[in-house]
C-alpha positions in Angstrom: 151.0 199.8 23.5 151.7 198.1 27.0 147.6 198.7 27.7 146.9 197.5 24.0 148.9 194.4 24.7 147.3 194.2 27.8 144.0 194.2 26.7 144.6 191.4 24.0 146.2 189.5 26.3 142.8 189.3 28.5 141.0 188.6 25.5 143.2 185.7 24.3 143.2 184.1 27.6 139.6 184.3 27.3 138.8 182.8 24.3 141.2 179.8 25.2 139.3 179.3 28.9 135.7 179.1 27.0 137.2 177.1 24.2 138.5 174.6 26.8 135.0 175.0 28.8 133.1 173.8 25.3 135.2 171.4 24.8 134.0 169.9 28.5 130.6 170.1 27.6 130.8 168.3 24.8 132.7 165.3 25.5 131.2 165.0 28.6 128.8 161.8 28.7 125.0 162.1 28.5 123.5 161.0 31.8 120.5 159.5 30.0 123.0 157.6 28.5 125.0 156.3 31.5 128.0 154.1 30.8 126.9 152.5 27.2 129.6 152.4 24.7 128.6 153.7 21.3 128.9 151.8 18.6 131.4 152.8 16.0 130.1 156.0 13.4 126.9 156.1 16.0 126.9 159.6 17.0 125.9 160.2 20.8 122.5 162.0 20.0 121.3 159.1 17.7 122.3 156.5 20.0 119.7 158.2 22.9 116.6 156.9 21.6 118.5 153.3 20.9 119.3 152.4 24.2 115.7 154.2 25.5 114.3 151.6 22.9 116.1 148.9 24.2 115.8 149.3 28.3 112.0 149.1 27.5 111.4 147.0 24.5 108.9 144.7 25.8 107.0 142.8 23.0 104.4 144.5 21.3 100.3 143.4 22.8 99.3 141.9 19.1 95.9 139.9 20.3 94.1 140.4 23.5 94.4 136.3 24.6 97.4 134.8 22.7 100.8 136.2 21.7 103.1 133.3 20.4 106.5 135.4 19.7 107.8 131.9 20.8 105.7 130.2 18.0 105.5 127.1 20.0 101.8 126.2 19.8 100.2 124.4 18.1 97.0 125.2 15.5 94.9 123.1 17.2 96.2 123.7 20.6 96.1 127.1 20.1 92.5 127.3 18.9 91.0 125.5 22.1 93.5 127.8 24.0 91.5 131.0 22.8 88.2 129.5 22.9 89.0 128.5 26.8 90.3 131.9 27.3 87.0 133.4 25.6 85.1 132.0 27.9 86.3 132.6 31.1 86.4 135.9 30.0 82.8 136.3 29.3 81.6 133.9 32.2 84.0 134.8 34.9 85.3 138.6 34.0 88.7 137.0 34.2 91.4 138.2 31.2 93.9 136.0 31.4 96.8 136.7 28.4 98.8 134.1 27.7 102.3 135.1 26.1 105.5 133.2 24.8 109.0 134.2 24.2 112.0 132.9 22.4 114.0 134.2 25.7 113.3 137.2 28.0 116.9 138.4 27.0 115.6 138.6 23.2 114.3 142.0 24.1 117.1 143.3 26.0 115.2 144.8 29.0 117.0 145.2 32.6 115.0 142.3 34.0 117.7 139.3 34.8 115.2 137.1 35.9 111.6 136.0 34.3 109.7 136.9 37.4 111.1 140.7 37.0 109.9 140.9 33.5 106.7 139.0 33.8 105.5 141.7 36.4 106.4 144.9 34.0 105.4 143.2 31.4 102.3 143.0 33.3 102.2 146.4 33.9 103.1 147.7 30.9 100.2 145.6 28.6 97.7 146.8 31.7 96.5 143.4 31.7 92.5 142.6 33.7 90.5 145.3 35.2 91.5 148.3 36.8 89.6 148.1 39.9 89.6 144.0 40.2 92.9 144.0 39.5 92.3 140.1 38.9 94.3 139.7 35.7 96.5 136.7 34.8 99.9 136.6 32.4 101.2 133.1 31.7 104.4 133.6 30.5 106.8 130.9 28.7 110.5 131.4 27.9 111.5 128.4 25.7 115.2 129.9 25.4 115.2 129.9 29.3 113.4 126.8 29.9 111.4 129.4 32.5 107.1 129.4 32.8 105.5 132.2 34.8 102.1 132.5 36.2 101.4 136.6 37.2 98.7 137.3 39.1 96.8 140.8 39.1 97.4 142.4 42.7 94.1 141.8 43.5 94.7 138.3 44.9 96.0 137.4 47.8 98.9 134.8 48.6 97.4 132.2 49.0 96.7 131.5 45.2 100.1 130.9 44.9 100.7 127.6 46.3 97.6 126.4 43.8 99.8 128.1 41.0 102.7 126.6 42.1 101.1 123.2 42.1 100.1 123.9 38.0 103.6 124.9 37.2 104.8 121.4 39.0 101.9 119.1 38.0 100.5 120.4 34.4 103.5 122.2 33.1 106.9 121.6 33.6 106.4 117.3 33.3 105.3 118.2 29.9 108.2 120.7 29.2 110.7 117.8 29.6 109.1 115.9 27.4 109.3 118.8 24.4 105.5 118.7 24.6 105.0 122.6 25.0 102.0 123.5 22.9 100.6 120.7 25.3 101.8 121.8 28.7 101.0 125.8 28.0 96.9 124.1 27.2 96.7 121.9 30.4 98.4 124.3 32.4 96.1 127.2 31.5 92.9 124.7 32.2 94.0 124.0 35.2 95.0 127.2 36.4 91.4 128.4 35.6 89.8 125.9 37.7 91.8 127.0 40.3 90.6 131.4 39.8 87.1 130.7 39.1 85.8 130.9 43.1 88.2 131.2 46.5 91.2 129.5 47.2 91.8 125.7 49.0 91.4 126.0 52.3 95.5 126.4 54.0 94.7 124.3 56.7 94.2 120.8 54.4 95.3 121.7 50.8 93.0 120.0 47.5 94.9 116.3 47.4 96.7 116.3 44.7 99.0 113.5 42.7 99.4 115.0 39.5 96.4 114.2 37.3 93.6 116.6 36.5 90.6 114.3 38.1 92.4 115.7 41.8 92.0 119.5 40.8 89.5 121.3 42.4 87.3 122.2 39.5 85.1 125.4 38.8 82.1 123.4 39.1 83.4 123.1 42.6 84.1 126.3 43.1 80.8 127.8 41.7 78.8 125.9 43.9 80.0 128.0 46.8 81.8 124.8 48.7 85.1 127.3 49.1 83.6 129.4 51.3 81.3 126.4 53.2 84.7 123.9 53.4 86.9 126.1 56.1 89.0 124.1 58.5 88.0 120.6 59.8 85.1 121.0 57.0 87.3 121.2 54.6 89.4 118.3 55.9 86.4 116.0 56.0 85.2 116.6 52.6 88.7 116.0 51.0 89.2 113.0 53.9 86.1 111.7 54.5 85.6 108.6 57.0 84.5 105.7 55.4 80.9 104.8 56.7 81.8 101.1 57.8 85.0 101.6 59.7 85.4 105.4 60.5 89.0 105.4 58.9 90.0 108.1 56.4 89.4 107.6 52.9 92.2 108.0 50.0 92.0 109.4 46.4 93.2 106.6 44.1 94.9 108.1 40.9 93.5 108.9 37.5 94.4 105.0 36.4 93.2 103.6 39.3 89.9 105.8 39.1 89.4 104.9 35.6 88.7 101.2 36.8 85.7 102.4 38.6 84.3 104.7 35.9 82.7 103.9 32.5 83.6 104.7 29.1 81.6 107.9 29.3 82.8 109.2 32.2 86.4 108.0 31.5 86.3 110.1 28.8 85.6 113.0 30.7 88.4 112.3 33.0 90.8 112.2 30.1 89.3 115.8 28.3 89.0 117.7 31.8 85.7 118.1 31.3 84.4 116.7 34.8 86.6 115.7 37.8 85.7 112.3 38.9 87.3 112.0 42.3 87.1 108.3 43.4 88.1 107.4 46.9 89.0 104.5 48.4 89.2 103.1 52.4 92.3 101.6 53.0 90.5 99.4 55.2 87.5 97.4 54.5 88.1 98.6 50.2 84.6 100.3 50.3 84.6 102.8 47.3 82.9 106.3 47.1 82.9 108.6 43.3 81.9 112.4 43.1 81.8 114.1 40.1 82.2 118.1 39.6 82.0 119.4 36.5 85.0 121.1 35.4 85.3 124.6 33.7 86.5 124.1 29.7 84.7 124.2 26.2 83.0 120.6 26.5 79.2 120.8 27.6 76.7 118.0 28.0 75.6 116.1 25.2 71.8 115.7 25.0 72.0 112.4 23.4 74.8 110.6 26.0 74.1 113.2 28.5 78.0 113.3 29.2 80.1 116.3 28.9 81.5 115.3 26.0 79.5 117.8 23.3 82.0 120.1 21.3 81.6 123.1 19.2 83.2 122.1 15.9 82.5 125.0 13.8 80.8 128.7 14.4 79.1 130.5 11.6 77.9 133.9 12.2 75.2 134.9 10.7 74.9 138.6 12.2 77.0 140.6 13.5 76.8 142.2 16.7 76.7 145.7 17.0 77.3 148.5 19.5 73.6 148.6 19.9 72.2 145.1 19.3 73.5 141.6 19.9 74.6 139.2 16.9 73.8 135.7 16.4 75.7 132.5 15.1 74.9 129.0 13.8 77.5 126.5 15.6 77.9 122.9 15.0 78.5 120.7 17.4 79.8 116.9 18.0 79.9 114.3 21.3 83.3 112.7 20.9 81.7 109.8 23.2 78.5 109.1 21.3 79.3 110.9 17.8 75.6 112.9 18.5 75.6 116.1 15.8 73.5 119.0 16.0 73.4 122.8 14.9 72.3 125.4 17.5 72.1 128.9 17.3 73.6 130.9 19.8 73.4 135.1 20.7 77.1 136.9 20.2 77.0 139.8 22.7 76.9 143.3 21.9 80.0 144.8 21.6 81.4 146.9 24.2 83.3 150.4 23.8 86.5 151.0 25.5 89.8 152.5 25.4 91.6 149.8 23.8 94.3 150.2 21.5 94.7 148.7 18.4 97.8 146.9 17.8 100.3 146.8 14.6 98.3 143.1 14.0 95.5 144.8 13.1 93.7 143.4 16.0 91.8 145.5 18.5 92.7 144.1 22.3 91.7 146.2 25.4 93.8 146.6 28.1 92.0 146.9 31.2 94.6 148.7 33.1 95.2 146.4 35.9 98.8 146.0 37.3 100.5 143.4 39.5 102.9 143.6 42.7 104.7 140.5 41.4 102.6 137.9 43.3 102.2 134.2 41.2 104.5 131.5 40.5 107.4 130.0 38.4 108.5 127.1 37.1 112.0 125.3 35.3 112.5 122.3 33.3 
């Protein structure tokens, strides 16, 4: 009996030691889990895939060029945004994505700050080409009165200052003023003319004071002046002496400038369509103008011959194919000299790739490109 007892006792002890040991296991917390508290009736295996959800529930890519989760454009705004983007996607190779956001806590990530989220948002859509890496996120947080400009990591730093100088002069000014549809439009145009060739030279930066007919335009930059203009060059062209009295010229502001201009080319000034820089020497008042054309929707009117002529309306009348290209009827209007016309244009073939088609229904590539967190931000 003493070795039965004996035995039993052994067992008994046992069973309580791997009871307890269970027990252990299964109250102890998950580490995928960390510290989160569950919520009440929320067992611990379907909270797992909750909080996954939620430390990398970035928004959704909907459409390749705009994604208003903010719903703070405008229809009309909105439209030239896309055709702007469009554009400088099929002329320049740049895809430029431009996002809002009721507020970058909305989507409960671990980024505290709008620079943290802009860059894995970034990363996560893939955003511009893979090998370029020469993508662009503008990013606007209404609920944290934040703007972002996220560059691929295939510029350098000195675009940065020229994006900083957007946020300050295009964006935010407009931000105070409520007028956000408005500021996210001019801030994108801007920023454009500022990717489409190399940046201004660090040694005199492009002159400006805060209106668009001082921004160093893509006409500018596609003539090749970027890489000509280094050092004093670049000095003298923004500077230049006056002819008379050798003394250093000034810009005169986009008021002033319009003075000097006529209606045509005032017009211009006000739609961004061509910088007219008009310069002034402080000394004798002699007055020199140069003109670049600017990189937006407007082209030249053959009536006027300003770049005042607008698309209005695009009708396609084939569709472009994987093998052939399409073809479309557009109809166009100068808003200087009223001057209508219809011109048919060829839609490029389309292009197969490894895009993913989102829950819109819409079919937006993503390149693959990624970015080390280089740009610039802005408050209001």
């Amino acid at each position: 009996m003493a070795t039965i007892s004996g035995t039993l006792r052994q067992k008994w002890i046992l069973v309580v030691g791997m009871s307890a040991l269970m027990g252990l296991v299964l109250l102890a917390p998950d580490p995928a889990l960390g510290n989160a508290n569950l919520q009440p009736g929320l067992t611990q295996t379907a909270a797992e895939p909750l909080l996954a959800q939620a430390r990398t529930s970035y928004p959704q890519r909907q459409d390749a060029l705009i994604n208003d989760y903010g719903e703070v454009l405008l229809p009309a705004d909105a439209d030239r945004l896309r055709a702007l983007l469009e554009q400088v996607k099929t002329t320049a190779g740049i895809e430029i994505v431009v996002v809002t956001v009721p507020s970058i806590g909305f989507y409960e990530t671990e980024d505290a700050a709008i620079e943290s989220f802009a860059t894995n948002l970034f990363n996560t859509w893939g955003i511009g080409d893979a090998q370029r890496n020469d993508g662009v996120l503008v990013l606007f947080s209404q609920g944290d009165r934040a703007v972002r400009i996220e560059l691929g990591r295939g510029y350098s730093r000195d675009y940065e200052a020229p994006m900083q100088t957007v946020i300050d002069e295009y964006m935010v000014p407009r931000f105070r003023n409520s007028e956000y549809s408005a500021g996210l439009y001019a801030g994108t145009e801007a920023m454009i003319r500022q990717l489409t060739g190399p940046p201004p030279s660090p040694i005199e930066p492009v002159p400006l004071s805060g209106t668009e007919s001082l921004v160093l335009s893509g006409g500018l930059m596609v003539l090749g002046l970027g890489g000509l203009l280094g050092g004093k060059k670049a000095f003298d062209f923004w500077r230049p002496k006056c002819e008379h009295c050798q003394v250093r010229m000034t810009s005169l502001s986009q008021e002033a400038a319009k003075t000097h201009l006529d209606a045509g080319q005032c017009l211009e000034l006000e739609i961004g369509s061509v910088t007219h820089n008009v310069l002034e020497c402080p000394q004798c008042h002699q007055y020199i103008k140069r003109h670049f054309p600017s990189f937006t929707a407007y082209s030249d009117c053959p009536s006027c011959h300003y770049k005042t002529l607008k698309v209005l309306k695009e009708t396609t009348l084939r569709e472009p194919t994987y093998q052939s290209s399409g073809e479309a009827l557009t109809d166009r209007c100068c808003r200087h000299c009223n001057h209508t016309d219809q011109i048919t244009i060829v839609l490029p073939r389309l292009e197969r790739s490894t895009s993913s088609s989102y829950s819109s229904g819409s079919s937006s590539s993503s390149g693959g490109g990624s970015s080390s967190g280089g740009g610039a931000s802005g408050n209001w």
